[in-house]
Structures are given as C-alpha cells and as structure tokens.
C-alpha positions as CSV (number, residue, x, y, z in Angstrom):
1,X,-9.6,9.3,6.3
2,X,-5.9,9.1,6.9
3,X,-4.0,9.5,10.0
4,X,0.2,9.7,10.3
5,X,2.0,7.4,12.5
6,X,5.5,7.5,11.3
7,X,8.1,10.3,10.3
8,X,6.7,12.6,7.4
9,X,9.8,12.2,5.6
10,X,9.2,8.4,5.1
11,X,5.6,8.9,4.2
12,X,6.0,11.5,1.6
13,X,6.1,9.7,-1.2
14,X,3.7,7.7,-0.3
15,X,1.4,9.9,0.4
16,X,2.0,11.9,-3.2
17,X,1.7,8.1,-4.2
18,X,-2.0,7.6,-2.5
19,X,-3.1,10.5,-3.9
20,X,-2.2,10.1,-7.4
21,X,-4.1,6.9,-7.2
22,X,-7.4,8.4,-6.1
23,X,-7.0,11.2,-8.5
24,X,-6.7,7.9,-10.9
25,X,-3.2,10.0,-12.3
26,X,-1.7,6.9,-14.2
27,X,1.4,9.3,-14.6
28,X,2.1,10.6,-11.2
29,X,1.8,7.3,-9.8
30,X,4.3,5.6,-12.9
31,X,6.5,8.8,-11.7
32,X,6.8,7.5,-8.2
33,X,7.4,4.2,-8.5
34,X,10.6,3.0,-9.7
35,X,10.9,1.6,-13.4
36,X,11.5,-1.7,-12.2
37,X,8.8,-2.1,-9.1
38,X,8.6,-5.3,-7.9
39,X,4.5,-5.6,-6.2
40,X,3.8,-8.8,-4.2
41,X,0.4,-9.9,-2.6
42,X,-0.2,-12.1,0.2
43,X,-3.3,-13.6,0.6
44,X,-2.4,-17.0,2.0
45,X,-4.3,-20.2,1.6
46,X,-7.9,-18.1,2.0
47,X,-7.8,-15.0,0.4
48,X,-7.7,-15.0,-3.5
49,X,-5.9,-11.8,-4.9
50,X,-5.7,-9.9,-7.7
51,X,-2.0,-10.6,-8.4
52,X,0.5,-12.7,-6.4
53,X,3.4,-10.8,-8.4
54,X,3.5,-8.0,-10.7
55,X,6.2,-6.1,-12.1
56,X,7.8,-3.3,-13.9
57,X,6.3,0.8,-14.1
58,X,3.4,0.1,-16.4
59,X,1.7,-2.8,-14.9
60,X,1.9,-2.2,-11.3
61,X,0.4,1.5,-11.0
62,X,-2.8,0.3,-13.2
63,X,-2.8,-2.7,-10.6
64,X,-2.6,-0.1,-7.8
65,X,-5.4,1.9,-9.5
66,X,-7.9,-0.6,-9.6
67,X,-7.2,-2.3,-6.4
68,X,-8.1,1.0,-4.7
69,X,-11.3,1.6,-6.9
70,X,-12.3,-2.1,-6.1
71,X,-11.2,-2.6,-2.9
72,X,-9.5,0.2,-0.9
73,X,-11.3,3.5,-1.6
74,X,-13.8,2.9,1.5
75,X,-11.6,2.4,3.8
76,X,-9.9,4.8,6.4
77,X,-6.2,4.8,6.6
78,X,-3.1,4.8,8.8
79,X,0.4,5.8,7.4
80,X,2.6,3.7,10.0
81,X,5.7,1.9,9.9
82,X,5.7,-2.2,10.0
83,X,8.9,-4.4,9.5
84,X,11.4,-1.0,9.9
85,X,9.6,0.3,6.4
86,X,6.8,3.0,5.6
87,X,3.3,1.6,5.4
88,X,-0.6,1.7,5.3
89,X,-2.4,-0.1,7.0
90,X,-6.5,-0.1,5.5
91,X,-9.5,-0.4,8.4
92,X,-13.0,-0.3,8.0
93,X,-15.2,-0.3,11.0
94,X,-11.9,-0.5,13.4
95,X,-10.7,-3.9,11.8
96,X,-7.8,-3.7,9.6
97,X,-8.5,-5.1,6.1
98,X,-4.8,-5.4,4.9
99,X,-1.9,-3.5,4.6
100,X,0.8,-2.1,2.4
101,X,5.0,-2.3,3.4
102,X,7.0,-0.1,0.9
103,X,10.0,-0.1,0.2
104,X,11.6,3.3,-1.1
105,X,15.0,4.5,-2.7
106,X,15.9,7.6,-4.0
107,X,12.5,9.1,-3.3
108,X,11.3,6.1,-5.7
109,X,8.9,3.3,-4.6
110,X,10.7,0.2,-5.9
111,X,8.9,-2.9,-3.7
112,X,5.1,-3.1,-2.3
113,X,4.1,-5.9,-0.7
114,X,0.4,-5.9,0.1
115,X,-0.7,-8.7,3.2
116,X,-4.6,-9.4,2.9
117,X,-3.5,-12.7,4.5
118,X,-6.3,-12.6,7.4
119,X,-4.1,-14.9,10.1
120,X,-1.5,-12.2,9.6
121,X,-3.3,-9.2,9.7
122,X,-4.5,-10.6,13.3
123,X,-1.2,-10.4,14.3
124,X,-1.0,-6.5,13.7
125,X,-1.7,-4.1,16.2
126,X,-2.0,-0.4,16.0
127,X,-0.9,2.0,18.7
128,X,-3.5,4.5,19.8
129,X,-1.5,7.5,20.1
C-alpha cells in the first residue's frame, strides 16, 4: 500500500521506478536510473546489509530487485520527502522499517541512499495528514 506525501512531480520517477521493481522489469528500472548510480546503505554498527555501496546501471537495479523481493515487498509505503529530496519511507505494522532518499536529475535517479540504521530511523517521524 502506498500513500503520497510530497509533490507528484518529485515522486514520478520514483514511482515508475517502484513499479518496475515489483513487475521485476530489469529494463525499466536500468532506464530510470542514471548510467552512473551511485546506491549507498546504512545500516550502522547493528544492522548488516546487503551492500554498503554499489554502483553503476547494471548492478544497482538487480540490487534494488532483490532487496524488494527479500525485504521490502511486505511492507506498506509512504512517498515523502526527507533531507529536501524525494523518498520512501517502508512500515510494517505502523513502525518504519527503513527508508529510501533519492536523488534525481534530468528525470534520472543517479543517488539512493537506503537507512536501515535502527537509531536513525527512530529519529524519523511521519506527519499524519
């Protein structure tokens, strides 16, 4: 389940982006990300992740695949906006699991940082609007 908290026009790609990785379309989502993604995890001292760092087209929307089949495909959704950049913020049960800042140029996806780090997630809050 997804809900919209930011302007549409900064969540568009994204949401072509989420899309294309529950439809598990390896070519949309290498489309909408930026040859030379940069994807950064941050897990802090607790959390191990998948990958710290990963970059470049190829490697970062089969990473993006399979953390959603693994991790994120149970979880509702938010599209909001954290740091002044789109985002997603994943909840399950009403506690947020971890989020998602983008960065975006050009209609292109070229950063992702993903926070799983629990002591900052406890930090987030989310408006009920």
């Amino acid at each position: 389940t997804s809900k919209t908290r930011s302007k549409s026009s900064d969540v568009v790609p994204i949401m072509k982006l989420i899309a294309a990785i529950q439809e598990k379309d390896t070519e949309e989502v290498k489309r909408l990300l930026s040859d030379d993604i940069q994807f950064y995890a941050d897990g802090g001292a607790s959390i191990k992740v998948v990958a710290r760092e990963c970059l470049g087209n190829d490697l970062v929307s089969q990473l993006l695949i399979y953390i959603h089949q693994a991790y994120n495909s149970s979880f509702d959704f938010i599209f909001t906006a954290l740091n002044h950049q789109p985002a997603i913020i994943y909840m399950h049960n009403g506690c947020i699991q971890s989020c998602q800042i983008f960065e975006i140029k050009e209609n292109k996806i070229f950063r992702i940082e993903s926070v799983i780090d629990l002591q900052k997630l406890k930090k987030l809050s989310i408006s009920r609007n």
